[in-house]
C-alpha positions in Angstrom: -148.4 95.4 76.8 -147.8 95.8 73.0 -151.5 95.9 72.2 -151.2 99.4 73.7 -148.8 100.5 71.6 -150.6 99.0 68.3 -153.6 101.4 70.1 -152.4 104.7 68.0 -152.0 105.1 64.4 -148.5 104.5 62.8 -148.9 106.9 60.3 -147.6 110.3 59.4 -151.1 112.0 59.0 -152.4 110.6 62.6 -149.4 112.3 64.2 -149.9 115.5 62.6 -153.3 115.6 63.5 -152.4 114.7 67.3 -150.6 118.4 67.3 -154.3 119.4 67.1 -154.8 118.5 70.9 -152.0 120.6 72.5 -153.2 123.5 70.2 -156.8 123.2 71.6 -155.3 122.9 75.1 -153.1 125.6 74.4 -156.2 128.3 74.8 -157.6 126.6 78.2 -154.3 126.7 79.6 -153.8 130.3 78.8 -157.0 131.3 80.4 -156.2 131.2 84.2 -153.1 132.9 83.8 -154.9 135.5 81.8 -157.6 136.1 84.4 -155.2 135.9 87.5 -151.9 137.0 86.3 -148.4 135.5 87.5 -145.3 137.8 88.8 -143.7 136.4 85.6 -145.7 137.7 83.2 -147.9 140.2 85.0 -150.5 142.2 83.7 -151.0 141.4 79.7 -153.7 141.1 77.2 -155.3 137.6 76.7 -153.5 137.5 72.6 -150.5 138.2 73.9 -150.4 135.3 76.4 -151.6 132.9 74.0 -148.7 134.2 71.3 -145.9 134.1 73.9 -147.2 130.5 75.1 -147.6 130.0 71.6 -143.9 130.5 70.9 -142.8 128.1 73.9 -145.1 125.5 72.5 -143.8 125.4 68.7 -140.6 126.2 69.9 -141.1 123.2 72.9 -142.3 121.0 70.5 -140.3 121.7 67.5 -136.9 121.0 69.4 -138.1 118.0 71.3 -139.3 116.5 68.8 -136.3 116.7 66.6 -133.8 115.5 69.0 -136.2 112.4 69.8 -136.5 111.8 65.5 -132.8 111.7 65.3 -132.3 109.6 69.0 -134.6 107.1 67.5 -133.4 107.0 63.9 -129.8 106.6 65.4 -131.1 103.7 67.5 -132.9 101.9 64.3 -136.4 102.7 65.8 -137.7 105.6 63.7 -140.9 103.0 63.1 -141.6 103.8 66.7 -141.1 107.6 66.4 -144.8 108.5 65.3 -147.0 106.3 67.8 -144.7 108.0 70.4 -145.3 111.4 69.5 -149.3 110.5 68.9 -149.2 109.3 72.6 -146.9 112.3 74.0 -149.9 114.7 72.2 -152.7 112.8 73.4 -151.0 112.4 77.3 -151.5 116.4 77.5 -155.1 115.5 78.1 -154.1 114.1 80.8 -151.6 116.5 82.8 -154.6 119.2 82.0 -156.9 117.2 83.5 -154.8 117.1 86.8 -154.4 120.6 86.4 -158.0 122.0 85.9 -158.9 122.0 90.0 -155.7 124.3 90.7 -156.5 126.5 88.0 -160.3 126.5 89.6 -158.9 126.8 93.0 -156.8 130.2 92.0 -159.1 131.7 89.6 -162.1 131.4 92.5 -159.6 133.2 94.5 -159.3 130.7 97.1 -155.7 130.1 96.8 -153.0 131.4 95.5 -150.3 130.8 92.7 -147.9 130.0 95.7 -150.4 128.1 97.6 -150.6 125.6 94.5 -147.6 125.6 94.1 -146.5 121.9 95.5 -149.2 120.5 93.7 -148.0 121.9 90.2 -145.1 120.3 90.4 -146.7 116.8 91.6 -148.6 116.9 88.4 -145.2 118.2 86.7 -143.6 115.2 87.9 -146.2 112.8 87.0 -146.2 114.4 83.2 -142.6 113.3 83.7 -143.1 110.1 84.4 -146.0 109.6 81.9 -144.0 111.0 79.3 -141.0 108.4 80.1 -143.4 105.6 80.5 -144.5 106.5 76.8 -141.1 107.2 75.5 -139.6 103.3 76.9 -142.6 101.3 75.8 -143.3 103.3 72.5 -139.7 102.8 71.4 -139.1 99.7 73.2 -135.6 101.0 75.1 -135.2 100.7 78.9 -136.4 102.9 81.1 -133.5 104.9 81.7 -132.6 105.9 78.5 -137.0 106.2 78.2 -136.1 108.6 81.3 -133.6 110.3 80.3 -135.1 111.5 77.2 -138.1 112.6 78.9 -135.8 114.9 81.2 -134.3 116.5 78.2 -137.8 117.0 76.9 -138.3 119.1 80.5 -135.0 121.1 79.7 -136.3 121.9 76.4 -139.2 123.3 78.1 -137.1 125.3 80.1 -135.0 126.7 77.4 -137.9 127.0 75.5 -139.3 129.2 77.9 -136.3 131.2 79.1 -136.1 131.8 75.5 -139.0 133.3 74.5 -139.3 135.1 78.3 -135.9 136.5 77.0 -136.7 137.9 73.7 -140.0 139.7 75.1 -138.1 141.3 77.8 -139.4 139.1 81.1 -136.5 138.8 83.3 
């Protein structure tokens, strides 16, 4: 299973360029929530959804990333830190992959946000479990510390968002 991990680049520069992939996402994400708005966010102008998910992605990203750099420097693994963030990045692909029928199914208008509902959060959960997958092989730690860091990467999300939902007004 190591040849899997010897798959992405070690290096700094690979990594970075990794980030390009959530960015890319980032605007084909936005789009079905910007033609078929949520009761979160409501009615809003197609810039402003991209800045505010924008905000919860860098932000997202920014803290998650740091407490996984100082988790695996702690545990003597910061080798092991930039393949894992290059797989993380490239797993999006994935989870928006899952994702692209729902968004087709609510922006068609044949369901609704609350109709797909259950299904966001199967995909949710399988990002979760993908995501701890990556972390325990990538770093080479069992799988529930590998778990466990993925949950916090799912509060980060959370706070992430309730931050920047905060600040903008969205209750």
């Amino acid at each position: 299973m190591e040849a899997g991990v010897r798959r992405f680049p070690v290096t700094r520069q690979a990594t970075k360029y990794s980030f390009l992939i959530p960015a890319f996402l980032l605007f084909l994400w936005v789009y079905p929530l910007y033609l078929v708005p949520t009761a979160i966010l409501g009615e809003r102008s197609y810039s402003e959804m991209v800045l505010i998910h924008s905000a919860i992605l860098v932000l997202q990203v920014s803290v998650f990333f740091t407490l996984l750099w100082a988790v695996s420097k702690r545990l003597g693994k910061a080798e092991e830190f930039w393949p894992v963030v290059t797989m993380i990045n490239c797993s999006s692909i994935a989870g928006f992959v899952l994702m692209v029928p729902l968004f087709a199914m609510v922006m068609t208008g044949h369901h609704s946000w609350e109709e797909v509902f259950n299904a966001l959060l199967l995909v949710s959960f399988y990002e979760l479990a993908l995501t701890s997958y990556i972390i325990t092989r990538g770093m080479k730690v069992p799988w529930q510390f590998g778990t466990g860091l993925a949950f916090l990467g799912m509060f980060v999300y959370h706070a992430a968002s309730a931050t920047v939902f905060t600040l903008i007004g969205v209750q």
